[in-house]
N, C-alpha and C positions, 0 to 999 in steps of 0.2 A: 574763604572757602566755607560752605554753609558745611550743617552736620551731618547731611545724608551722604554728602561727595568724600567726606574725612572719614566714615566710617566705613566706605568703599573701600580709602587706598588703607584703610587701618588691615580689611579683611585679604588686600593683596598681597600685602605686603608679609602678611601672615602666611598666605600659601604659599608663597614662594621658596625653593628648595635655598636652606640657610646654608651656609659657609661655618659659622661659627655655630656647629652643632654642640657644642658642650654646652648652649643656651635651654636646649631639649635635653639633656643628657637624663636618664630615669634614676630615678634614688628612693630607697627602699623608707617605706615611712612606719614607723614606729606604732604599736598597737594602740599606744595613748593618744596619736597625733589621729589613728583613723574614730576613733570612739569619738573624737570631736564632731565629726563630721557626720554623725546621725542626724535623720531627720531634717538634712539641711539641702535636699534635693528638689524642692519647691521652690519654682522661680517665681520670683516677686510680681503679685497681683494676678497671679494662677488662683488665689482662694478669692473663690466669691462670696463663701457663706460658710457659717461656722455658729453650732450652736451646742448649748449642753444641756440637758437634763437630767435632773436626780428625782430618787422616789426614795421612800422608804415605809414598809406596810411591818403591823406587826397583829398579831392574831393571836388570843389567847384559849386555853382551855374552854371557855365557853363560849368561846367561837363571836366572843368581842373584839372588833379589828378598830384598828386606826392607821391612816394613809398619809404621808406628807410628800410633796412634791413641789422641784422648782424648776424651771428652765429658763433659757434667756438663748437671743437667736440674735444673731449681726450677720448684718448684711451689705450692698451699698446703700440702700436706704433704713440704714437705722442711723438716728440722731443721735439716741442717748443709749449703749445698752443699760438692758433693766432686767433685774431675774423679776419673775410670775412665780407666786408662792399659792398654794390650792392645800387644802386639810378636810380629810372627809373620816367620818366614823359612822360605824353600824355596828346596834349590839344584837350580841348572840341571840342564845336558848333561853338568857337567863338563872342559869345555873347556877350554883354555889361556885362564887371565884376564889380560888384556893388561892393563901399566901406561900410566898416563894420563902423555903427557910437556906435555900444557898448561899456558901458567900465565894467568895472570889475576889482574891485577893492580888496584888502585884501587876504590871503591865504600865506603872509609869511612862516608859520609856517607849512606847507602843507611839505616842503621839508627837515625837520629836524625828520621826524618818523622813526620810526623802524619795521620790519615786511614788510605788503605789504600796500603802501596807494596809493586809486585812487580817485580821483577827477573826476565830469566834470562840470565847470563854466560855464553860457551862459548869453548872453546878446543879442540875438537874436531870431527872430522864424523860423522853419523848419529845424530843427539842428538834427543832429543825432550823436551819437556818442558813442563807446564801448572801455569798457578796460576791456581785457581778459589775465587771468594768469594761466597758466595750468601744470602739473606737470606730464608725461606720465612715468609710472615704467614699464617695464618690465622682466618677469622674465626664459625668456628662457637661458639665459644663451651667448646668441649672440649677439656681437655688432651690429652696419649695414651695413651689409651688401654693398662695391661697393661705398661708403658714400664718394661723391664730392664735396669738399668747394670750391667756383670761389667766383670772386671779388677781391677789393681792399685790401690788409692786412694794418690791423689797429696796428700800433704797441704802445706800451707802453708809456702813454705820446703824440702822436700824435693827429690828427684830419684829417677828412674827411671833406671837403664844396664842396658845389655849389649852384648853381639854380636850377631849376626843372621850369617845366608847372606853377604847384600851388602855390607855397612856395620855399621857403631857407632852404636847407636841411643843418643840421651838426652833427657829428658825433666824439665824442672824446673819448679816455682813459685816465682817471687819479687817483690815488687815488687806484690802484685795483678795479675799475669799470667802465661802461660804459656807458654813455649817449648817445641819439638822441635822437633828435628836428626835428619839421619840423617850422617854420614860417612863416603862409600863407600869402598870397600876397593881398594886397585892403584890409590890416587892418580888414581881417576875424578874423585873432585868432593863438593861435599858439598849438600844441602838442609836449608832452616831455615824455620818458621813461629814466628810470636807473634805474643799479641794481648793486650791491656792499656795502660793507661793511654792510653787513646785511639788507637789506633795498630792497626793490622792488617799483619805483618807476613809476605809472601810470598818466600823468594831464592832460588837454584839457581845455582852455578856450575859448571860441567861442563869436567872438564879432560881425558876421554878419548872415545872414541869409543862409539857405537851401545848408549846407554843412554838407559831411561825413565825420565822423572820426574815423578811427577804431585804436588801440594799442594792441599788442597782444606781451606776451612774455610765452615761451613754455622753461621747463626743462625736459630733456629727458635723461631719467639714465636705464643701461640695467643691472642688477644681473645674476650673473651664479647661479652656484647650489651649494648647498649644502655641496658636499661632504661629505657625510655619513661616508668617510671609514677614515676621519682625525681623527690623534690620539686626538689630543685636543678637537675637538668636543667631540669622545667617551668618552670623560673624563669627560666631565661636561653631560655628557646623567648618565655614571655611579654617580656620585654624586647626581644629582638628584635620583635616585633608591633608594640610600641611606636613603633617608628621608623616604620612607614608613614605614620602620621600627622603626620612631618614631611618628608617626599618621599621619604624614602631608600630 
């Protein structure tokens, strides 16, 4: 019997009003048992594209910025994925760059969580500062379109440095995840994102006065459709049917 005729009498077999209903019988599931099952509503090979991007900008008093940013995009046709590291700086007015005389102390334990943890420390006044984590689904069925990664490839194990305008920008893999930092310049402060092994990491300590600081990291996943006309889907549509005819 080939697989398409056994997946038939599998789905008959299944509508058919059962006899031995205590095989359906409903039983109340336990808060711990549903927490498992987040996020776990994505049938296999519904994601066709899946990509992440981070940034991180920081701006000081004289209006000295420094930028880092990485992203990496998989799709069907990516071979290898690879994060794209990009570092850009522009200096201010020029001004007297004031030292940060703050300090700030404690937050050990700030990088040993799990989930998403964000911070912002300060020891200063005129401080601004965001951490933003954002999750964009889509569900046209399309990757993106034309989709151009430029920049540095950051390979496995490696790192990214230099200088910028503002700070000390670095950039590393390890561990199956990636870090950036920026470390501002005049003992401002410094900002740090990573994301791997379960963990979403957002911090900023700011230890001078009338700086920006923004952290942004974006996950970007695109679902096709459906397919209504899959045998296996129909299978569990007809299984489900099944149950009316025992109250449910």
């Amino acid at each position: 019997m080939n697989t398409f005729r056994w997946l038939t009498v599998m789905c008959l077999a299944a509508s058919m009003p059962a006899y031995a209903s205590s095989a359906f019988k409903p039983m109340e599931l336990k808060d711990s048992e549903l927490g498992e099952l987040r996020g776990r509503y994505v049938m296999p090979g519904r994601i066709v594209s899946f990509g992440i991007v981070m940034s991180t900008t920081w701006t000081n008093a004289a209006g000295d910025t420094s930028t880092v940013s990485a992203n990496m995009h998989i799709d069907a046709s990516t071979l290898t994925p690879q994060f794209y590291v990009q570092t850009t700086g522009t200096t201010g007015t020029g001004n007297t760059r004031p030292t940060g005389t703050g300090t700030v102390i404690g937050g050990a334990g700030l990088g040993s969580g799990q989930g998403v943890t964000q911070s912002v420390r300060a020891a200063g006044d005129g401080n601004t500062a965001y951490n933003n984590v954002g999750i964009n689904v889509s569900e046209n069925g399309l990757a993106p379109a034309n989709l151009v990664q430029s920049g540095q490839v950051l390979v496995a194990g490696g790192s990214v440095a230099g200088d910028s305008a503002a700070g000390r920008i670095s950039v590393s893999a390890n561990n199956g995840g990636l870090q950036m930092a920026i470390q501002a310049n005049n003992n401002q402060g410094s900002a740090v994102q990573q994301i791997g092994a379960g963990q979403v990491l957002q911090g900023t300590v700011l230890q001078g006065n009338s700086n920006f600081v923004n952290n942004m990291t974006q996950l970007n996943v695109a679902l096709g459709s459906n397919g209504l006309n899959n045998v296996a889907l129909n299978c569990n549509l007809e299984q489900l049917k099944g149950l009316r005819t025992l109250g449910y």
